[in-house]
MITORVEX-63741 format. One record per atom (N, C-alpha, C, O): y, z, x. Coordinates in steps of 0.2 Angstrom, whole numbers, padded with zeros to 4 digits, always signed. Layout:
BEGIN
YZX/...
***
This chain:
BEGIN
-0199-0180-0052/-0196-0174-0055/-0201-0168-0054/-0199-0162-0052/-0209-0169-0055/-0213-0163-0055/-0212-0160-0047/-0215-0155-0045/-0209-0165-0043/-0210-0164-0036/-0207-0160-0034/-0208-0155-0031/-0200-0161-0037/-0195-0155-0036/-0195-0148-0040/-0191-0144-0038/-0198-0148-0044/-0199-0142-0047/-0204-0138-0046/-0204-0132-0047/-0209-0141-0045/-0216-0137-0041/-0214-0131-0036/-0217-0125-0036/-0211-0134-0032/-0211-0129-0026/-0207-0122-0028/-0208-0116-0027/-0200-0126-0033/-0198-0118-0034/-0201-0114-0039/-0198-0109-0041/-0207-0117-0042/-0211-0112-0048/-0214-0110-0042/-0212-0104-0041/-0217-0112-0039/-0221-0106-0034/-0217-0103-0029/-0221-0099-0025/-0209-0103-0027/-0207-0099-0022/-0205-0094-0028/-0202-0089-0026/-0206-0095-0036/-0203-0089-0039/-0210-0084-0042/-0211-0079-0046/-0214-0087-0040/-0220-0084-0041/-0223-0078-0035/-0226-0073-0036/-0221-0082-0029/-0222-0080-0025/-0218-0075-0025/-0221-0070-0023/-0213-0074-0026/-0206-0068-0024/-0205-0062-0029/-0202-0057-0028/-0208-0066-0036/-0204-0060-0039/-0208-0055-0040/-0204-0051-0042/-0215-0053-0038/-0217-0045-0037/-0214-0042-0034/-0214-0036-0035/-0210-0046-0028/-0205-0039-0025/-0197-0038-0024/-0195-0034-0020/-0194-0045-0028/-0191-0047-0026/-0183-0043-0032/-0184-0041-0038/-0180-0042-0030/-0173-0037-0032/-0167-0040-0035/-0163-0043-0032/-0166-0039-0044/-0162-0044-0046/-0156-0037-0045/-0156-0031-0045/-0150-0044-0044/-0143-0040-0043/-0141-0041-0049/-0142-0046-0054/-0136-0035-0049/-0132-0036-0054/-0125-0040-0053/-0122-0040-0047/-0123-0043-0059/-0116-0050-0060/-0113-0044-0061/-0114-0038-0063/-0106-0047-0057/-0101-0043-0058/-0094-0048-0063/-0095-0053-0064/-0088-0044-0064/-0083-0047-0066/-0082-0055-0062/-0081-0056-0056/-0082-0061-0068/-0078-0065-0061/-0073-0065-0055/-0072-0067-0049/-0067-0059-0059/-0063-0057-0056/-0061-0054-0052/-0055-0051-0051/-0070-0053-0049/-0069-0045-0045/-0070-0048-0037/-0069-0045-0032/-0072-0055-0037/-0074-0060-0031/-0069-0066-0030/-0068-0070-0025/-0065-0067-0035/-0060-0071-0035/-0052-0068-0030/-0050-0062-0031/-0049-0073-0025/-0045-0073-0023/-0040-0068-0020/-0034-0068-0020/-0045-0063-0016/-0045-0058-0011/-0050-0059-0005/-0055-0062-0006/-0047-0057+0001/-0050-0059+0007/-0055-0053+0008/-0053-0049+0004/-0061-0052+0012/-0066-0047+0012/-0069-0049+0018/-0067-0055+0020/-0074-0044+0022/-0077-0046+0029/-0085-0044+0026/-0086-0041+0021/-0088-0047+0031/-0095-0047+0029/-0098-0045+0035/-0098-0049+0040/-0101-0041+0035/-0106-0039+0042/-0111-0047+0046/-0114-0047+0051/-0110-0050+0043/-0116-0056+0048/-0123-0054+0047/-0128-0056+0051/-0125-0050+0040/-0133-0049+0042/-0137-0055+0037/-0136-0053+0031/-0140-0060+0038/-0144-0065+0034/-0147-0060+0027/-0151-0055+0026/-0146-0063+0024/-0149-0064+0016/-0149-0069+0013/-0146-0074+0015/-0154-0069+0005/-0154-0075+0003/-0154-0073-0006/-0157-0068-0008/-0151-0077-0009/-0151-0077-0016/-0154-0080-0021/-0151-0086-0020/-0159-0081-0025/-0161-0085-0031/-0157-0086-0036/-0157-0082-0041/-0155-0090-0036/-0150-0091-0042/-0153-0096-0047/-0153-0102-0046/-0156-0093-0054/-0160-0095-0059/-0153-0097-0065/-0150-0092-0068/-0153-0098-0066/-0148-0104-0073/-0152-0101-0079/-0154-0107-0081/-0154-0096-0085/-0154-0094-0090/-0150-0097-0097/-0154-0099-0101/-0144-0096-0097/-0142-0100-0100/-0142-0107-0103/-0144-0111-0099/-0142-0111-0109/-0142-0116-0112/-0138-0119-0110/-0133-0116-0114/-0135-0124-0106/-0129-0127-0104/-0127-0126-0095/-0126-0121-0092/-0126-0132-0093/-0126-0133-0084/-0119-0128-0082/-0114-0128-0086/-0119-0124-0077/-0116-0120-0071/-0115-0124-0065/-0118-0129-0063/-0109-0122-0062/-0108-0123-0056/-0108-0116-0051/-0105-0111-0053/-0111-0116-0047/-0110-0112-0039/-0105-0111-0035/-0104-0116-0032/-0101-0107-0034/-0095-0107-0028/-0096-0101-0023/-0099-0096-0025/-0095-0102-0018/-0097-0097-0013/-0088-0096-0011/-0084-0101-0009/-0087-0090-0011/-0080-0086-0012/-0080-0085-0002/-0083-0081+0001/-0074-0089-0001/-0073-0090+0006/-0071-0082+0009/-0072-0077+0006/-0069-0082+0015/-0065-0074+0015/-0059-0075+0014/-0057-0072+0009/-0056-0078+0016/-0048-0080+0011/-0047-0080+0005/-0041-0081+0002/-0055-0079+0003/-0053-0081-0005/-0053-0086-0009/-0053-0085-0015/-0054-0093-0006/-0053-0098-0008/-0063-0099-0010/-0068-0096-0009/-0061-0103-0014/-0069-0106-0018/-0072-0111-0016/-0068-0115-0015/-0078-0112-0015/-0080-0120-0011/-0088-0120-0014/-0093-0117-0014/-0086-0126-0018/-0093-0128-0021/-0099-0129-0018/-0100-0132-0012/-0104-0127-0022/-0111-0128-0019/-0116-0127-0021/-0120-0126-0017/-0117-0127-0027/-0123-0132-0031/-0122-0131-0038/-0118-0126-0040/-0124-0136-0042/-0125-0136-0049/-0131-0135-0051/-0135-0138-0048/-0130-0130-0057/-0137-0129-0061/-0138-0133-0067/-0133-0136-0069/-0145-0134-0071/-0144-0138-0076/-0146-0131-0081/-0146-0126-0078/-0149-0130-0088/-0154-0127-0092/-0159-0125-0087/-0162-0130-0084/-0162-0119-0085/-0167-0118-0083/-0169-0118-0073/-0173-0116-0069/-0164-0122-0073/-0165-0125-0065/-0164-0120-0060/-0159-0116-0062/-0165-0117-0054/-0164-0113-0049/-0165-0115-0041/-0168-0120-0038/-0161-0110-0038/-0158-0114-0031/-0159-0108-0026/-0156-0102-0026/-0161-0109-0024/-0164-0102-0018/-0158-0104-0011/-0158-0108-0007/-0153-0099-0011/-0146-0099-0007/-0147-0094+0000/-0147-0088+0000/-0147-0097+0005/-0145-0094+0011/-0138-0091+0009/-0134-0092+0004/-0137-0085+0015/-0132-0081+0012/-0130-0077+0018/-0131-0078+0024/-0128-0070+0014/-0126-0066+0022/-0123-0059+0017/-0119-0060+0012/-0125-0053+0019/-0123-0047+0016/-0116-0045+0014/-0114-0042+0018/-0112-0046+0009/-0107-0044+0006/-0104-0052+0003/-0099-0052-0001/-0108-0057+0004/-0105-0062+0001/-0103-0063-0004/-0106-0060-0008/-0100-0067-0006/-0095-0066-0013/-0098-0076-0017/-0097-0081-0015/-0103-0073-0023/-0103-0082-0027/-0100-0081-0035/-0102-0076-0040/-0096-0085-0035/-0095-0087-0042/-0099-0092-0045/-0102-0096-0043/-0099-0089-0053/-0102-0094-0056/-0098-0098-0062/-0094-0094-0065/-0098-0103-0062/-0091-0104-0069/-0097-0109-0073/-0101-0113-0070/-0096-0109-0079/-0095-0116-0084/-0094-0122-0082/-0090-0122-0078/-0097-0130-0083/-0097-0134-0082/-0091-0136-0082/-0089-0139-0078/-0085-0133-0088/-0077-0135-0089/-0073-0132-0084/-0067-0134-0083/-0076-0127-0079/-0074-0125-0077/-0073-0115-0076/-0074-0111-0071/-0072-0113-0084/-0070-0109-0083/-0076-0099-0080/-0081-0099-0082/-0074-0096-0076/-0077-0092-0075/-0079-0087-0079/-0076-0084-0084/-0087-0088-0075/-0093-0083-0081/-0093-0078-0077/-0088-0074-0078/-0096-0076-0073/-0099-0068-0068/-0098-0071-0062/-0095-0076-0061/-0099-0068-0057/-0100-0066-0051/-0106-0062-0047/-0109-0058-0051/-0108-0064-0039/-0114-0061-0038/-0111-0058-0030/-0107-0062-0027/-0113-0053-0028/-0110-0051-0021/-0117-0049-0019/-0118-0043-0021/-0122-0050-0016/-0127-0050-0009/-0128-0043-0006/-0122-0042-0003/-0131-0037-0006/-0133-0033-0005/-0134-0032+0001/-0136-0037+0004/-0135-0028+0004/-0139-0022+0010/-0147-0023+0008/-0152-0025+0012/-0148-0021+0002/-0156-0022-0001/-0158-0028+0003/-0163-0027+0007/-0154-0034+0002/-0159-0041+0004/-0157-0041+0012/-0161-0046+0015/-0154-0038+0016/-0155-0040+0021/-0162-0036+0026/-0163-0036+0032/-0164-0030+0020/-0169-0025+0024/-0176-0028+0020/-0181-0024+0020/-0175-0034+0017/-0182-0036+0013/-0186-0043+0016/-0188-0048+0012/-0186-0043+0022/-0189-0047+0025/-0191-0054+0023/-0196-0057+0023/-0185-0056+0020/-0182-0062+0019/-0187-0064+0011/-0189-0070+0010/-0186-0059+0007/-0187-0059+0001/-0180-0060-0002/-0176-0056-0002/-0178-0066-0006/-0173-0067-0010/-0171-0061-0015/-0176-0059-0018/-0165-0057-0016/-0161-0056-0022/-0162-0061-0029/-0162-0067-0028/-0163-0059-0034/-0162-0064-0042/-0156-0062-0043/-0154-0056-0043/-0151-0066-0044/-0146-0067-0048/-0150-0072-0053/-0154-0077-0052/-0147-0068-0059/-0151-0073-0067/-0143-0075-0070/-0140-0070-0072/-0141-0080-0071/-0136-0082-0073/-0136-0084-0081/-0140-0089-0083/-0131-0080-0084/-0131-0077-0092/-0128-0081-0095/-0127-0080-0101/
***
């Protein structure tokens, strides 16, 4: 366990001097509408805040949802991406907490991750 947690205490140590927390949006603002994404690489930090496990969805362009990691208490997942992408965050039961969409910011930051702090 310390094996796997080691590395992201120091990619979080390493990044956060310059790195750019995004603001959450409505869940409902990335749910179930289609949207285009320019193709430019970015990357998100998605840190787990909250007292109780989250799930990840990465919001398709169709709209549809496609899972793609769970967090526990405190846990975080450093997310390949692409500028205008759309992630949902929901409750273990399911239901929808916030939303994060990928900036212009991270694709001019030389491959320094975005924070999403998940609340």
């Amino acid at each position: 366990m310390l094996r796997r947690v080691l590395p992201c205490m120091l990619l979080m140590s390493s990044t956060s001097a310059f790195a750019q927390e995004i603001d959450s949006v409505p869940a409902d603002a990335v749910v179930g509408h289609p949207y285009f994404s320019p193709n430019a690489p970015s990357q998100i930090l998605f840190i787990n805040v909250r007292n109780r496990p989250v799930r990840i969805f990465w919001v398709a362009f169709d709209g549809t949802e496609r899972p793609y990691a769970q967090l526990t208490e405190g846990q975080q997942v450093l997310q390949p991406t692409f500028v205008a992408h759309r992630w949902l965050i929901k409750d273990d039961d399911g239901t929808p907490l916030e939303g994060f969409i990928s900036t212009r910011a991270a694709a001019r930051s030389n491959g320094t991750p975005q924070i999403a702090l998940i609340r």
